[in-house]
C-alpha atoms as a printed R data frame, in Angstrom:
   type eleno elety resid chain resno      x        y      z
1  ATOM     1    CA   UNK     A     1  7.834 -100.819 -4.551
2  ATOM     2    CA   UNK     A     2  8.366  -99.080 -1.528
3  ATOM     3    CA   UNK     A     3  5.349  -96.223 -0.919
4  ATOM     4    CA   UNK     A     4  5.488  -93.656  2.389
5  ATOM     5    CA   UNK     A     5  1.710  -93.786  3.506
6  ATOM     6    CA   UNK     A     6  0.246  -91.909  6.352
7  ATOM     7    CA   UNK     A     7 -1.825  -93.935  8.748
8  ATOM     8    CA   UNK     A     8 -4.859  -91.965 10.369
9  ATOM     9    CA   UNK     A     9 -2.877  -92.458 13.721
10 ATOM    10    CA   UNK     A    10  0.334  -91.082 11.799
11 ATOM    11    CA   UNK     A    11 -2.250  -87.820 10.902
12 ATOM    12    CA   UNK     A    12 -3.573  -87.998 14.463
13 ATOM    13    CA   UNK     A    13 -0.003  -87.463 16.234
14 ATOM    14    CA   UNK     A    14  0.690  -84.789 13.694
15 ATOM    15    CA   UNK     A    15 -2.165  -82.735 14.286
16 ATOM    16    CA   UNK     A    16 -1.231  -82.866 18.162
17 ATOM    17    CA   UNK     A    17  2.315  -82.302 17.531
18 ATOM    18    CA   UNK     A    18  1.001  -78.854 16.047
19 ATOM    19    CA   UNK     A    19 -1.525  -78.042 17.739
20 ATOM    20    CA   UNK     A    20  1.667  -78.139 21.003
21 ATOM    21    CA   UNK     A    21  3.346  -76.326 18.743
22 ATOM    22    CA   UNK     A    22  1.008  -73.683 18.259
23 ATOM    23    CA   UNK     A    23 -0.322  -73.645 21.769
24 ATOM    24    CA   UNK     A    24  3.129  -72.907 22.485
25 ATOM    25    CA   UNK     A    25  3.830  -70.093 19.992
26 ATOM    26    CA   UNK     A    26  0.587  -68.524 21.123
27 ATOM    27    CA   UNK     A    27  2.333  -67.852 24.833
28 ATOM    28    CA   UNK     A    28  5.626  -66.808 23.417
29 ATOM    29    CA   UNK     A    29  4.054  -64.182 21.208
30 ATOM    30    CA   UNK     A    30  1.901  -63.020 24.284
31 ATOM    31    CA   UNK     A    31  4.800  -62.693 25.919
32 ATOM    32    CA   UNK     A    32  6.887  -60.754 23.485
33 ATOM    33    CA   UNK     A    33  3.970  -58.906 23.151
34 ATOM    34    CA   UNK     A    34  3.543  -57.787 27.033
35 ATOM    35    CA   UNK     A    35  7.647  -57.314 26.882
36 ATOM    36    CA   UNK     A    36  7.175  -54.905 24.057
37 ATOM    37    CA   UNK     A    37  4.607  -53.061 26.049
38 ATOM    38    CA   UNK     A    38  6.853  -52.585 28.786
39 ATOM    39    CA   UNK     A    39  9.605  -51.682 26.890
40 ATOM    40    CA   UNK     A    40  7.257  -48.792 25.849
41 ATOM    41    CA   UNK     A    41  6.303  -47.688 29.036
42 ATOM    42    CA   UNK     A    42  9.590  -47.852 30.666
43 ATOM    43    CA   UNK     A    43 10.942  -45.432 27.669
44 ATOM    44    CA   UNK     A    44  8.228  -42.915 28.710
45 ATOM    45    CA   UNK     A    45  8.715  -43.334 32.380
46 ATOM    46    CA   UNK     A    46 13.022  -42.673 31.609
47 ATOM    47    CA   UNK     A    47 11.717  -39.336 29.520
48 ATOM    48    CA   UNK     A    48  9.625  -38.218 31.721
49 ATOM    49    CA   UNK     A    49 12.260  -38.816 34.723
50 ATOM    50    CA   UNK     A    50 15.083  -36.920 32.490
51 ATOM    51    CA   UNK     A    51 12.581  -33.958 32.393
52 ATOM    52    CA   UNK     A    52 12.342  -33.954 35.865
53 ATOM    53    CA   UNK     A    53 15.992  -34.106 36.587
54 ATOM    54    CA   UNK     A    54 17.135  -31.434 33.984
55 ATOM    55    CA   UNK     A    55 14.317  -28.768 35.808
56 ATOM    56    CA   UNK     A    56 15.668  -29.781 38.848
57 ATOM    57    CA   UNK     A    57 19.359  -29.333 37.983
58 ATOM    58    CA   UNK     A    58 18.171  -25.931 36.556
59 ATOM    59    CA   UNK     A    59 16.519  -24.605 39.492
60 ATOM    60    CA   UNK     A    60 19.731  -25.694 41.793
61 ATOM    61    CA   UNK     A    61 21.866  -23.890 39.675
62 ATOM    62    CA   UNK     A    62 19.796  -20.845 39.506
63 ATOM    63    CA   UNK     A    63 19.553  -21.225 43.715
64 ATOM    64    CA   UNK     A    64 23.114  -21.894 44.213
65 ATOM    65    CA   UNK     A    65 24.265  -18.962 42.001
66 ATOM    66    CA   UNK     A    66 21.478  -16.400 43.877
67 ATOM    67    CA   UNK     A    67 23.216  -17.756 46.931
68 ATOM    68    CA   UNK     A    68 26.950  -16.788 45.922
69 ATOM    69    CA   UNK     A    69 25.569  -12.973 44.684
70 ATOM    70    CA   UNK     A    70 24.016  -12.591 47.968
C-alpha cells in the first residue's frame, strides 16, 4: 500500500513557497494599483489639455478673422 504523506519539512517548504508567492502578488497588485492611478490622472491631465487647446483655437480664430475685417 502505497500512502502520499506530508512530512513537517514537506509543510515547511510549502508554507515558504506561498508565503514567496504571496509576497510577490502583494508588489504586483501595488503596482497595478499605482498604474491604475496614473492612468487616472493622465486622463484628467489629456481633458484638461483638450480644454485648453479648443479655447485657444477659438480665440485664434476669432483674432485672425478681426484681422481680415480690419
Amino acid at each position: 500500500m502505497n500512502t502520499n504523506v506530508a512530512t513537517k519539512d514537506d509543510i515547511k517548504r510549502m508554507e515558504t513557497k506561498l508565503d514567496k508567492l504571496q509576497n510577490t502578488l502583494d508588489g504586483f497588485v501595488g503596482v497595478v494599483d499605482d498604474l491604475r492611478t496614473d492612468n487616472t490622472v493622465g486622463t484628467y491631465q489629456t481633458r484638461e489639455l483638450r480644454e485648453i487647446m479648443e479655447n485657444h483655437e477659438k480665440r485664434l480664430k476669432h483674432l485672425e478673422s478681426s484681422k481680415q475685417i480690419s
